[in-house]
NUROKOL-287731 format. One record per residue (C-alpha): x, y, z. Coordinates in nm, 4 decimals, always signed. Each point is the difference from the previous one (the first is absolute). Layout:
BEGIN
        px        py        pz
         X         Y         Z
...
***
This chain:
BEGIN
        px        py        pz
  +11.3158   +8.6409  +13.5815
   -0.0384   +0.3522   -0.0832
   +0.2590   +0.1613   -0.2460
   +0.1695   +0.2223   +0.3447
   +0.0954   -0.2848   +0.1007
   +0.1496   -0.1270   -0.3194
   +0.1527   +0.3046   -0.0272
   +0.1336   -0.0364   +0.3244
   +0.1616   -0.3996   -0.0746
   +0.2049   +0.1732   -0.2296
   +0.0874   +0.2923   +0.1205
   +0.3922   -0.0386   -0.0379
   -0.0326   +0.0193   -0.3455
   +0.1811   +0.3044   -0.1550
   -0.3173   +0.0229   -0.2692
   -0.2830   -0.0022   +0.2998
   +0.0004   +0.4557   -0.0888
   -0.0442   -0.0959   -0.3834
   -0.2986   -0.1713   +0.0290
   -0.1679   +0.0427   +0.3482
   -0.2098   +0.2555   -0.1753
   -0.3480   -0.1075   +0.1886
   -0.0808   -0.2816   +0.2228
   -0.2736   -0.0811   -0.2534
   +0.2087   -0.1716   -0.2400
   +0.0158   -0.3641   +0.0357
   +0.3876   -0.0562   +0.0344
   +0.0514   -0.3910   -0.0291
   +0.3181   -0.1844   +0.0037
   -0.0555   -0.2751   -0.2267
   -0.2234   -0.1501   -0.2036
   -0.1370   -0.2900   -0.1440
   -0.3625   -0.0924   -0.1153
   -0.3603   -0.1156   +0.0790
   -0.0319   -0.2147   -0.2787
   +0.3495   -0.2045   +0.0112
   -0.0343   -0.2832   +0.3029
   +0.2231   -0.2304   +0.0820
   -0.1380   -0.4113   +0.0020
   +0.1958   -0.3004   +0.1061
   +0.1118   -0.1856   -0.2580
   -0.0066   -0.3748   +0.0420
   +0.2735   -0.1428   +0.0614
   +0.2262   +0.3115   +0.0902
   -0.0102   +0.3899   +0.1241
   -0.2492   +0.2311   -0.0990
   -0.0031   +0.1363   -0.3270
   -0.1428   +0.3347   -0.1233
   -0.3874   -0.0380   -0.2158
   -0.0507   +0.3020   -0.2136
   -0.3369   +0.0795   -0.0013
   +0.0586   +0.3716   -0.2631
   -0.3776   +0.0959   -0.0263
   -0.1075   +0.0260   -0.3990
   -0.2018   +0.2633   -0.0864
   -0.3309   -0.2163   -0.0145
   -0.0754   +0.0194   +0.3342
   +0.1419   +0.3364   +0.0043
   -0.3231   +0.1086   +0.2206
   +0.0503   -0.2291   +0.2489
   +0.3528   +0.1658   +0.0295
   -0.0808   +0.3173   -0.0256
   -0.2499   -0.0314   +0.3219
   +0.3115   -0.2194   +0.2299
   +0.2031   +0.3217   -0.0824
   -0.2138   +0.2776   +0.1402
   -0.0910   -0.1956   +0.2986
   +0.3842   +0.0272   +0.0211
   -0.0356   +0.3945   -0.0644
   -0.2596   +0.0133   +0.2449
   +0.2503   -0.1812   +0.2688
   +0.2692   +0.2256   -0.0854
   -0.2436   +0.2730   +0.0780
   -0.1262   -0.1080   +0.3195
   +0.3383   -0.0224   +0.1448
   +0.0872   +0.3645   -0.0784
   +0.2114   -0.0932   -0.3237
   -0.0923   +0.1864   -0.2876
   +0.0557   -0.2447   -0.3491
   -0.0005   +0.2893   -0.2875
   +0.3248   +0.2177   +0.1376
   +0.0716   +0.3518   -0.0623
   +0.3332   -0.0087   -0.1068
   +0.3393   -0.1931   +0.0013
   +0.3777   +0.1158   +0.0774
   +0.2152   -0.2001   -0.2298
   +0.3458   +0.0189   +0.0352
   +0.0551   -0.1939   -0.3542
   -0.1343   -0.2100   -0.3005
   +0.0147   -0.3712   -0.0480
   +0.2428   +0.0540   -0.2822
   +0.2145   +0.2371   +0.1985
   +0.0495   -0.2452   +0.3116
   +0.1203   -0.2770   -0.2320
   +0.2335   +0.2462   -0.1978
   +0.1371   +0.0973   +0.3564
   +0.0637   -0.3089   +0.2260
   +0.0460   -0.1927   -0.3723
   +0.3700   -0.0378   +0.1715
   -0.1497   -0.2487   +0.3586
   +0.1258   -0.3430   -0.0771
   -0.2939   -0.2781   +0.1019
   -0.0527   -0.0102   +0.3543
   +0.1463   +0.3341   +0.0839
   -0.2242   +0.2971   +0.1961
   +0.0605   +0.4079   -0.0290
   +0.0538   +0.1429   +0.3115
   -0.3810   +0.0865   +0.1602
   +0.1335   +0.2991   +0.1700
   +0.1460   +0.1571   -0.3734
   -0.2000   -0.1484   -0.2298
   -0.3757   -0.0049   +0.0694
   -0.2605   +0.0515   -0.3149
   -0.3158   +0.0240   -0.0430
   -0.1869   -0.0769   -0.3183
   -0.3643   -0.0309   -0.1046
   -0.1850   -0.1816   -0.3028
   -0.2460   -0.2959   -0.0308
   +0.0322   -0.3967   +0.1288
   -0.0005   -0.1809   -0.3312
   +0.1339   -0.3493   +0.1808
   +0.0868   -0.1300   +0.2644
   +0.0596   -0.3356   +0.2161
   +0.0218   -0.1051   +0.3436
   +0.2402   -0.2873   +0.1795
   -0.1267   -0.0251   +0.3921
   +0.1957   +0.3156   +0.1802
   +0.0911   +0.1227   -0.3551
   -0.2194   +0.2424   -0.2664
   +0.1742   +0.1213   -0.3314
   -0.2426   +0.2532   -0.1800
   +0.0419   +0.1641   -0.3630
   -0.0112   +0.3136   +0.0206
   -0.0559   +0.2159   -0.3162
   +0.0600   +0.3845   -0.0932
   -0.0056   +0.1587   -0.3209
   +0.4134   -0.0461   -0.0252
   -0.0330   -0.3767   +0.0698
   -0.0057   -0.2763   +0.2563
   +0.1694   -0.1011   +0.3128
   -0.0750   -0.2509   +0.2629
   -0.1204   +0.1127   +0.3702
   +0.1884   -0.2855   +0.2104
   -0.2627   +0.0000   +0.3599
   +0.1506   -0.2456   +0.2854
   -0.1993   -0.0390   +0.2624
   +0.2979   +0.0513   +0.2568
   +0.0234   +0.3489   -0.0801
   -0.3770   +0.0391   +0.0787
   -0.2327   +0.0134   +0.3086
   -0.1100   -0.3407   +0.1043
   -0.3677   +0.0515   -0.1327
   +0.0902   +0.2360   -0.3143
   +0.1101   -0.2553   -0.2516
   -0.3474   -0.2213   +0.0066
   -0.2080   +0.2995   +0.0736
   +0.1311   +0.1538   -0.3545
   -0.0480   -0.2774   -0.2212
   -0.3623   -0.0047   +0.0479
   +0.0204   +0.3930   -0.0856
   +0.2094   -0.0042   -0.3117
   -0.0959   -0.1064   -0.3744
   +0.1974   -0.0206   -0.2929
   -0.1108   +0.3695   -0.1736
   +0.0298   +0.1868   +0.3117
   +0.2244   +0.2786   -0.0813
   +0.2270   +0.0598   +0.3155
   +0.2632   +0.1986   +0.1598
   +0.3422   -0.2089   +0.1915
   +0.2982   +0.1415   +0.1913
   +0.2879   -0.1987   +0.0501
   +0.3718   -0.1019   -0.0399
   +0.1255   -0.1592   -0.3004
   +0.1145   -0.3844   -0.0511
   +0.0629   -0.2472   -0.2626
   -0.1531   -0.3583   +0.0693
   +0.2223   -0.2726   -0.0305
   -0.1160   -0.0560   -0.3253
   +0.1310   +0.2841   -0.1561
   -0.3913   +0.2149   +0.0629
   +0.0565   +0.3571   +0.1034
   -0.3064   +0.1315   +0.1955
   -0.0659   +0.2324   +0.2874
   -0.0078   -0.1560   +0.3535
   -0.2852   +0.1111   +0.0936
   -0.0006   +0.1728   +0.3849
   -0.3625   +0.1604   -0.0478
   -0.2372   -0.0111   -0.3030
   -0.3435   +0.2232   -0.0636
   -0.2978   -0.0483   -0.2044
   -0.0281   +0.2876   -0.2232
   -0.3146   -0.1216   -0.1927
   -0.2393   -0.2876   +0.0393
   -0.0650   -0.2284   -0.3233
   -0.3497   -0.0909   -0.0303
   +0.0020   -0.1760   -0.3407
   +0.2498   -0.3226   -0.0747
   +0.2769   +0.0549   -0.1905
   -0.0142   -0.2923   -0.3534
   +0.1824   -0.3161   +0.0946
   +0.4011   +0.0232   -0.0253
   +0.0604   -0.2832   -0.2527
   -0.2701   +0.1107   -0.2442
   -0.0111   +0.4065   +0.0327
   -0.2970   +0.1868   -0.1602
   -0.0141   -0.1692   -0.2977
   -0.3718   +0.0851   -0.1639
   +0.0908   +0.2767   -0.2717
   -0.3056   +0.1749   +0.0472
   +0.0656   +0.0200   +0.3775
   +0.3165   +0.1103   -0.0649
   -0.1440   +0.3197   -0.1804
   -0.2905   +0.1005   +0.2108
   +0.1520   -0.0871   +0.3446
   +0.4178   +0.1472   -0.0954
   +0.0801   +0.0388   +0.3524
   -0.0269   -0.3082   +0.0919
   +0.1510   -0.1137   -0.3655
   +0.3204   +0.2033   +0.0977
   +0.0412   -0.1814   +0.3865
   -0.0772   -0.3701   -0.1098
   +0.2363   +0.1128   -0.3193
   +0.2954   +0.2111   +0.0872
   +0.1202   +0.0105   -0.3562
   -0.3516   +0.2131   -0.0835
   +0.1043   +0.3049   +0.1997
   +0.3408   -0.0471   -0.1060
   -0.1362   +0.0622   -0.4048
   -0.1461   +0.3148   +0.1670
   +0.3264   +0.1515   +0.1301
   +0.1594   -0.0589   -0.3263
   -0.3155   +0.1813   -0.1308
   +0.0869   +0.3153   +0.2392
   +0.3677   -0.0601   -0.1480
   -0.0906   +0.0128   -0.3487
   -0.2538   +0.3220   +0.0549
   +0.2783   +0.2013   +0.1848
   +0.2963   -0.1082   -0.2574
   -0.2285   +0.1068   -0.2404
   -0.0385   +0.4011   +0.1380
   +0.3793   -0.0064   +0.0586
   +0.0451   -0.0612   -0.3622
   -0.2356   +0.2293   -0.1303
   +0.1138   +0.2661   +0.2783
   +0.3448   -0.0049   -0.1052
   -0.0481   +0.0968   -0.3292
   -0.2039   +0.2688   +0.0711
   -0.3349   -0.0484   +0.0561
   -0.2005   +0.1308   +0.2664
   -0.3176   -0.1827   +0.1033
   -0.3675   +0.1065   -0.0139
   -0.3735   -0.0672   +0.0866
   -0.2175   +0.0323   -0.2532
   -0.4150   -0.0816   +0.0238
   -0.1753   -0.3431   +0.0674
   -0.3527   +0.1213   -0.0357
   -0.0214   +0.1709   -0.3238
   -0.2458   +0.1663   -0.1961
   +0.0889   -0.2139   -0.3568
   +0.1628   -0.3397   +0.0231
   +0.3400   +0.0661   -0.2450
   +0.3247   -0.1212   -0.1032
   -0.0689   -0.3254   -0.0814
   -0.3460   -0.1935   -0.1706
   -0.1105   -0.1927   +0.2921
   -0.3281   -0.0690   +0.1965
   +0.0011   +0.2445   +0.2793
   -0.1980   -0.0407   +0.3599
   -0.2617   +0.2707   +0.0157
   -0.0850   +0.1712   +0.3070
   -0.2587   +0.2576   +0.0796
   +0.1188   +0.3319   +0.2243
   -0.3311   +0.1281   +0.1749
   +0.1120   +0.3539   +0.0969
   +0.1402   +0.0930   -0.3620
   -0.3182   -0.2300   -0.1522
   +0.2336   -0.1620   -0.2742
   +0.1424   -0.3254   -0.0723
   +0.3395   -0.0602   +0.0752
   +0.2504   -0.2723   -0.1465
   +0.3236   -0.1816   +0.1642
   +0.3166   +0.0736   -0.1866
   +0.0623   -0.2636   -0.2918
   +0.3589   +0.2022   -0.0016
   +0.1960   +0.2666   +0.1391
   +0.0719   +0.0942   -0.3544
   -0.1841   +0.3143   -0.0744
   +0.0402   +0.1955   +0.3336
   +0.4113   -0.0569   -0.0226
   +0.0241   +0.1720   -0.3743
   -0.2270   +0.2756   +0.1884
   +0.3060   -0.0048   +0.1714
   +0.2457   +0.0753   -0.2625
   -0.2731   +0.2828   -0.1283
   +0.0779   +0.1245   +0.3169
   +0.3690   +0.0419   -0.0278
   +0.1184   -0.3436   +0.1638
   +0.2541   -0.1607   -0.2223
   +0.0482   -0.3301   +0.2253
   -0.3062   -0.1786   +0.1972
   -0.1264   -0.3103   +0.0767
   -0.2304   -0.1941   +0.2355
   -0.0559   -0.3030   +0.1777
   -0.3534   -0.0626   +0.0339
   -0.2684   -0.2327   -0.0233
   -0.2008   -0.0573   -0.3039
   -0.3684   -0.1348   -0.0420
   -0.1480   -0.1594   -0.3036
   -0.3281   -0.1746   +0.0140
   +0.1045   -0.2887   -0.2112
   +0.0243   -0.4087   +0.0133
   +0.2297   -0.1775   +0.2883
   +0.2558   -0.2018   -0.0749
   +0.3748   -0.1098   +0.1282
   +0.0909   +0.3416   -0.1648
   -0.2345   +0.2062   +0.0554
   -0.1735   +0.1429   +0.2988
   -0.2319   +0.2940   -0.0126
   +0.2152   +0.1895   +0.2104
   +0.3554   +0.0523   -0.0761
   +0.3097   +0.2158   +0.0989
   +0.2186   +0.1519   -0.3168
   +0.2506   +0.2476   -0.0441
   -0.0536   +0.2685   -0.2722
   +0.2980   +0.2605   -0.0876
   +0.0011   +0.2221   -0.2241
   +0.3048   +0.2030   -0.1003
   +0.0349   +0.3270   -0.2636
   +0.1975   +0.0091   -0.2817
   +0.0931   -0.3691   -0.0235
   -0.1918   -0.2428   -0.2184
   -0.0325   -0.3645   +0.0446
   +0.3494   -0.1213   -0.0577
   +0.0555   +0.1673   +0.3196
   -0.2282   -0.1923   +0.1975
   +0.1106   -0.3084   -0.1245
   +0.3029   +0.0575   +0.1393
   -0.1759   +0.1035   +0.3488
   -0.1913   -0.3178   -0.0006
   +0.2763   -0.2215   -0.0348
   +0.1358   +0.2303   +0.3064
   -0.2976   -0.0383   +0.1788
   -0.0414   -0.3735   -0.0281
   +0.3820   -0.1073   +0.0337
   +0.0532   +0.2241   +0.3093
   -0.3072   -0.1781   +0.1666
   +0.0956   -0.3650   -0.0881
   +0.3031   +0.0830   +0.1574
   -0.1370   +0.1748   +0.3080
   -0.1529   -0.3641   +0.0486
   +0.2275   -0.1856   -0.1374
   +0.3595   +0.1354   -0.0101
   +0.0183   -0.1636   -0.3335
   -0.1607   +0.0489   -0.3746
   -0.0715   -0.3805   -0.0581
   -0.3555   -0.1259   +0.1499
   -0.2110   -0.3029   +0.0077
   -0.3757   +0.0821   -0.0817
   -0.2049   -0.3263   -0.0044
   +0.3121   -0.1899   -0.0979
   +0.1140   +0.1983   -0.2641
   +0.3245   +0.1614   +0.0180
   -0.0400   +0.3565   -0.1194
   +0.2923   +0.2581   -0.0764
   -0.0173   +0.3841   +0.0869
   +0.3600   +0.0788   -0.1052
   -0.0731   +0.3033   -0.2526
   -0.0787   +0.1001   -0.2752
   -0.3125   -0.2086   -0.0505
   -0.0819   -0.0599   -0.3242
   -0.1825   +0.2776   -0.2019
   -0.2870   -0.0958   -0.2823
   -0.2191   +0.1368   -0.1615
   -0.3479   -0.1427   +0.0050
   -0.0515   -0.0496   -0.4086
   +0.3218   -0.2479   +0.0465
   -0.0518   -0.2016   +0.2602
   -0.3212   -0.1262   -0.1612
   +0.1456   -0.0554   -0.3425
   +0.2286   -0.2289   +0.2012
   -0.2329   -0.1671   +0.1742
   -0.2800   -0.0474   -0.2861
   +0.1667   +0.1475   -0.3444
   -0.2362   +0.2398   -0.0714
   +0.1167   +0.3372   -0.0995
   -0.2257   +0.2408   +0.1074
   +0.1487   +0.2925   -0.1846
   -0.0368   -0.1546   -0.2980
   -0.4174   -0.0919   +0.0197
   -0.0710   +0.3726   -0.0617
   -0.3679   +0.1110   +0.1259
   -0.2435   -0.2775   -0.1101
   -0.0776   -0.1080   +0.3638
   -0.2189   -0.2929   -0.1641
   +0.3249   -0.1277   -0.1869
   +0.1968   +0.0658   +0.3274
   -0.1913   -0.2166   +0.1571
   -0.0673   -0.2689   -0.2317
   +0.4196   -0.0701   -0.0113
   -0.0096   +0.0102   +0.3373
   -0.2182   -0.2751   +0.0682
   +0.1816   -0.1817   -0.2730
   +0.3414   +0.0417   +0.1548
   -0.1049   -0.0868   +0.3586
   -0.1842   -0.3256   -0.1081
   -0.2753   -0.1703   +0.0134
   +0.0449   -0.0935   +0.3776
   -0.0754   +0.3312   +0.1373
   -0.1913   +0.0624   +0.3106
   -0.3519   +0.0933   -0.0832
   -0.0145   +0.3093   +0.2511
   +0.3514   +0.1147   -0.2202
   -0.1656   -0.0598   -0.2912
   -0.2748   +0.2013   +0.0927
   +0.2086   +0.2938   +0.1544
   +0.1677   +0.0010   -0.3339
   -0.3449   -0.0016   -0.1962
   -0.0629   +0.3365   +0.2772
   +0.2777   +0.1965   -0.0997
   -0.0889   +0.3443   -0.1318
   +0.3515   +0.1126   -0.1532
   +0.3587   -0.1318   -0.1397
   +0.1083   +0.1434   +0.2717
   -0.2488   -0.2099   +0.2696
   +0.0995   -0.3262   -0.2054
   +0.3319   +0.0555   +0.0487
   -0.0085   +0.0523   +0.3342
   -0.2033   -0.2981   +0.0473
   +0.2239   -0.2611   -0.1555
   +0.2875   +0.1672   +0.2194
   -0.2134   -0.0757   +0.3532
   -0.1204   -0.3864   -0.1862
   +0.3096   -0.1364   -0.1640
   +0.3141   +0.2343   +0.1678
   -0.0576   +0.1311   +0.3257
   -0.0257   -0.3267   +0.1983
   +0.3526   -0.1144   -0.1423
   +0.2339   +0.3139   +0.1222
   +0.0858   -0.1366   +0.3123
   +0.3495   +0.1715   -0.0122
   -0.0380   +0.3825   +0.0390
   -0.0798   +0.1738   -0.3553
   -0.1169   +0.3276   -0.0610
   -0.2643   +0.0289   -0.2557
   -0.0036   +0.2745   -0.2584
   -0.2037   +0.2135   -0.2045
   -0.3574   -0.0461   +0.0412
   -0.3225   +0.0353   -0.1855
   -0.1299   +0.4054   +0.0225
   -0.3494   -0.1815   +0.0457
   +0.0782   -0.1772   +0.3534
   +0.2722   +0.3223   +0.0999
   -0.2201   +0.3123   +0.0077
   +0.2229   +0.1623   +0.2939
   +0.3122   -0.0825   -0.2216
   +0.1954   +0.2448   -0.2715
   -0.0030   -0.1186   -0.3561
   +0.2983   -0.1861   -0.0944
   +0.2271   +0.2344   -0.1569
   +0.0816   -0.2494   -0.2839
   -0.2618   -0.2612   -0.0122
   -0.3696   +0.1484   -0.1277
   -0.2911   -0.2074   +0.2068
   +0.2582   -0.0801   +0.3086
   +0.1231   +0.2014   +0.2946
   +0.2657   -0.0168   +0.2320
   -0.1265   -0.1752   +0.2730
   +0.1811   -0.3224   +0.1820
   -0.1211   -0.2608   +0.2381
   +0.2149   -0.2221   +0.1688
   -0.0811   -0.3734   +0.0538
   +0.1916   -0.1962   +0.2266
   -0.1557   -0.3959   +0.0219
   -0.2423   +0.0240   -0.2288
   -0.1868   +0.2755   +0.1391
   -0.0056   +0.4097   -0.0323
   +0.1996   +0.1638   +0.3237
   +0.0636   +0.3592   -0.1635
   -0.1568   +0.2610   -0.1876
   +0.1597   +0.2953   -0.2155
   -0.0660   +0.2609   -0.2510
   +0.1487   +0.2925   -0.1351
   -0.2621   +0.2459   +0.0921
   -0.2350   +0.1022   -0.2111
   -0.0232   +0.4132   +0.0429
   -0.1949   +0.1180   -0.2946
   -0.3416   +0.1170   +0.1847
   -0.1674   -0.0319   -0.3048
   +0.0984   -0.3473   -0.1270
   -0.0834   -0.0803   +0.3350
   -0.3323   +0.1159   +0.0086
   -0.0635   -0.2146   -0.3390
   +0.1519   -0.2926   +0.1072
   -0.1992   +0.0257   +0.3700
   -0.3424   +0.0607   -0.1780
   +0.0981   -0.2953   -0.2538
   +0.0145   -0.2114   +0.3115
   -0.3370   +0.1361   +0.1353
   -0.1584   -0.0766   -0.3340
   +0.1232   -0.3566   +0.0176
   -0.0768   -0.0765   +0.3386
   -0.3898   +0.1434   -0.0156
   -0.0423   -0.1885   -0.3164
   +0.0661   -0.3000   +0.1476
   -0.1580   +0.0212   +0.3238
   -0.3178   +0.1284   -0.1567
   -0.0364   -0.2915   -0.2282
   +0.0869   -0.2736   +0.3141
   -0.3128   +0.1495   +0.1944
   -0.2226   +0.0003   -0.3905
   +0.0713   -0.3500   -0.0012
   -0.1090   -0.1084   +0.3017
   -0.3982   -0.1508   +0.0242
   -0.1187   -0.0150   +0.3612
   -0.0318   +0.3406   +0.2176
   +0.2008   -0.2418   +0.2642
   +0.3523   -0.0542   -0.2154
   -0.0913   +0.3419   -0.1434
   +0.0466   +0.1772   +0.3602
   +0.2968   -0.2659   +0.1371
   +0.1962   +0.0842   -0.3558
   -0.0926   +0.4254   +0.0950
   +0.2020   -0.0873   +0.3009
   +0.2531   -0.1284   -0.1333
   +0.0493   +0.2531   -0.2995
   +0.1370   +0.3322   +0.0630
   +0.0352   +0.2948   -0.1495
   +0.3236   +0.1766   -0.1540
   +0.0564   +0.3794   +0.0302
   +0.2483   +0.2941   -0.1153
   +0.1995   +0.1249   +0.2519
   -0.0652   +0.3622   -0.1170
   +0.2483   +0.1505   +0.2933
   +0.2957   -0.2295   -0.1316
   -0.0556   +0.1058   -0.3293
   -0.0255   +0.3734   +0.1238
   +0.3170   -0.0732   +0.1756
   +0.1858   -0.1397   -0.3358
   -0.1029   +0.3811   -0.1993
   +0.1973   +0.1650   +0.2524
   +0.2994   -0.2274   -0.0821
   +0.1896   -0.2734   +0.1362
   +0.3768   -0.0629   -0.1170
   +0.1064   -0.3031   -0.1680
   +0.0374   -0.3010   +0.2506
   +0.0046   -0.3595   +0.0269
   -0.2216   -0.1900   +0.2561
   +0.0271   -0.3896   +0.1531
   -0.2624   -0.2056   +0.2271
   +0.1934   -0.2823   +0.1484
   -0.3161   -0.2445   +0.1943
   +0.1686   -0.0776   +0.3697
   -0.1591   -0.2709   +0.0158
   +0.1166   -0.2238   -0.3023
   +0.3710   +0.1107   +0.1249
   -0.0960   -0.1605   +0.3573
   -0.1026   -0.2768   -0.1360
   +0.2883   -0.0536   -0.2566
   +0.2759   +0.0869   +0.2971
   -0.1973   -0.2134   +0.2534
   -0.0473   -0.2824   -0.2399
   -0.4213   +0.0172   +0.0763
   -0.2329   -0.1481   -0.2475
   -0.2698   +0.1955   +0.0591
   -0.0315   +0.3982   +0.0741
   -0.2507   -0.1319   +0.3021
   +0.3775   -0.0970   +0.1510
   +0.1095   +0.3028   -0.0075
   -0.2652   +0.2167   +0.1155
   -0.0791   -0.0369   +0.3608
   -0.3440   +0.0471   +0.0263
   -0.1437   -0.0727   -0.3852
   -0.3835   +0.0446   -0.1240
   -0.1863   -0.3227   +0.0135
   -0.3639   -0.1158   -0.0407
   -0.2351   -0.0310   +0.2750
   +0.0539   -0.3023   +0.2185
   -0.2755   -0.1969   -0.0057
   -0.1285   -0.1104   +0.3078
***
């Protein structure tokens, strides 16, 4: 039967207007499915056989569903829709009528809906279909009875139909006798054909790697994926209202750049054929926002992504998204404060509340947080005082192999053995012995000039600066310094880095035998340059100011209690699949 006709079964209807926008849409008025038969059961009445397709013979599935595209085709029905009129959302509907007692009906004439969104269930009892339907708001349940229906329409759609189909209904609204509301379905329209088998209800998408390279599917078999996402959109726009209502404004600042600053990190290397030159990703936003404040700006920041060409793990991807900010004429007591605004406001954006479960830990946002500097926090943890060791790095580190024991990782020892300054050692011991064990939110304090050369000397402590980081379960989130404005100790401290960085690289490819390792480790190796302009920039002047990079990511995953940053980015870098 062609859809006219449909069309024309239903025609008193006070919807038929909304959605009789072509008689190429396949309008159907229930539905059940292909691959759900009814067998007798010995003994007694029929009873239903699910037969869910897995996704090993997903081919074989694939092929029954466009012959059933090619059938809609052939009778003038068109399976991939233009559009959709929908009066309201799943969610909305069962807000609305949540006042119909079981059993009761709206009036047709008053209260006809339409709604759209994807079968995710469904089940069929002889005259009787109930389908799940599925829109980004929720669920309800399309009740299809095949009174309401022409005499052929209720077994002519259930061969057409398939859980995954995303389609359109119109209809009144009732609530089963068992309490279900749904739509009672008067017409119904495929809007879009599924050709691929949706993972099995009871088990879900459950391969991890699956999950990752295939999210779209991850986030219909598992709701509660796209549901870490919204709060993701949550977090990212409570963040800019924060920010915005103290003043800053927001700004785009280069992701192809000429040096690869801010921060000592691998960069990905590109090559720009018109200008001839070799381009880098941004490894931060850093040095392009304090062009900013050259400029006259005196409150900016950006949200923007962030590439490092570095290791993998479950907290690190090589593409990120941070917030920098950078404001004049505060220092970085001030953006303490606007970190713990930052972070509170978002937890309880999600939350409504400053107490949170992260991998079954309770952890507590009510400020302050505690404030420490770095030189304390690993006395505590391994009694040695730093200050007191003086400058014999040899003697440094003999105590500190003493103090931390004989049962050392090698790989620590050896990082330990690698360290070129007090200041390095220090910093080590913090990330071995102290960083994993601030779960609670702590600021750190005060750290080494060697490992800070964007940060101002301390203005009380020689060899330190005042730089924080904040660590919230064991791991960094934040990222703060008093700025460093001198353009000259700048320059030092920027060639210093240079220096360091050559050195080493130049004496990884010397020690390398065969031409093979020696070109894989050229590679891998890359060089570090002076970002003459920022430097140029920094003579003319910029005023004192503090600046903070907060990682978006960690704070996703802490407020959506993920274990891995792969959960929290929807579509995250993996390795090839093999075949």
């Amino acid at each position: 039967m062609d859809a006219v006709r449909l069309w024309s079964l239903s025609s008193s209807h006070p919807l038929k207007q909304l959605i009789r926008t072509t008689t190429t849409r396949l309008v159907i008025r229930c539905c059940s499915s292909s691959s759900t038969r009814t067998a007798p059961k010995p003994g007694g009445r029929g009873r239903r056989l699910s037969t869910s397709t897995s996704t090993s013979d997903k081919d074989a599935v694939r092929a029954i569903r466009l012959n059933k595209v090619q059938e809609l085709r052939s009778k003038g029905l068109e399976p991939y829709a233009y559009s959709w009129e929908r009066t309201h959302s799943a969610n909305q509907l069962q807000d609305i009528y949540k006042h119909l007692g079981n059993g009761e009906e709206s009036k047709p004439e008053n209260d006809g809906v339409s709604i759209a969104g994807r079968i995710v269930a469904r089940r069929a009892f002889g005259k009787l279909a109930f389908l799940t339907l599925r829109d980004d708001s929720g669920t309800i349940q399309l009740y299809c009875e095949k009174e309401r229906l022409a005499d052929d329409q209720f077994d002519q759609l259930k061969s057409l139909v398939d859980i995954g189909d995303i389609v359109g209904a119109t209809g009144s609204i009732k609530r089963t006798e068992k309490g279900e509301l749904s739509v009672y379905v008067n017409s119904f329209a495929v809007l879009t054909k599924s050709l691929l088998p949706l993972p099995d209800k009871y088990h879900g998408l459950t391969d991890v790697d699956k999950r990752y390279r295939q999210r779209y599917v991850d986030m219909i078999a598992n709701p509660e994926v796209a549901d870490v996402f919204r709060k993701r959109a949550k977090v990212v726009s409570e963040i800019r209202k924060t920010v915005e209502s103290f003043g800053f404004i927001e700004v785009e600042t280069p992701v192809l750049q000429g040096a690869a600053g801010g921060a000592e990190a691998r960069p990905f290397v590109t090559y720009h054929n018109s200008l001839g030159r070799d381009l880098y990703l941004r490894i931060a936003t850093e040095l392009h926002l304090k062009r900013m404040l050259v400029g006259g700006f005196e409150k900016v920041y950006e949200i923007g992504r962030i590439f490092r060409n570095e290791g993998i793990s479950t907290r690190h991807n090589p593409e990120f998204t941070t917030i920098e900010m950078y404001e004049a004429y505060s220092d970085y007591e001030s953006m303490m404060n606007m970190t713990e605004e930052i972070v509170t406001r978002c937890a309880l954006a999600v939350h409504g509340k400053l107490t949170l479960d992260y991998q079954g830990v309770e952890i507590y946002l009510e400020r302050p947080w505690r404030r420490e500097t770095m030189h304390n926090l690993v006395k505590e943890a391994t009694g040695i005082t730093f200050n007191e060791l003086g400058n014999d790095l040899q003697v440094a580190k003999e105590v500190t192999l003493k103090n931390l024991g004989a049962d050392l990782d090698y790989k620590y020892k050896s990082s330990i053995e690698a360290c070129s300054s007090i200041g390095h050692l220090l910093n080590e011991v913090f990330e071995i012995v102290v960083e994993p064990k601030l779960v609670q939110p702590t600021f750190v304090l005060d750290y080494p000039i060697e490992i800070s050369p964007l940060a101002k000397p301390h203005r009380r402590h020689a060899g330190l600066t005042e730089r924080f980081e904040l660590f919230i379960c064991g791991r960094e989130l934040a990222n703060a310094f008093s700025e460093l404005t001198d353009p000259m100790d700048q320059r030092r401290r920027l060639e210093e880095q240079v220096r360091q960085h050559n050195e080493k690289r130049a004496a990884a490819i010397s020690g390398i035998d065969s031409a093979e390792d020696k070109r894989e480790e050229t590679d891998e190796s890359y060089e570090v340059t002076l970002d003459d302009d920022f430097l140029t920039a920094l003579e003319y002047g910029m005023p004192p100011a503090s600046g903070m990079g907060l990682g978006i990511d960690r704070l996703v995953m802490l407020l959506t209690n993920s274990a891995s940053i792969r959960d929290v980015i929807a579509f995250p870098v993996l390795k090839i699949q093999q075949q």
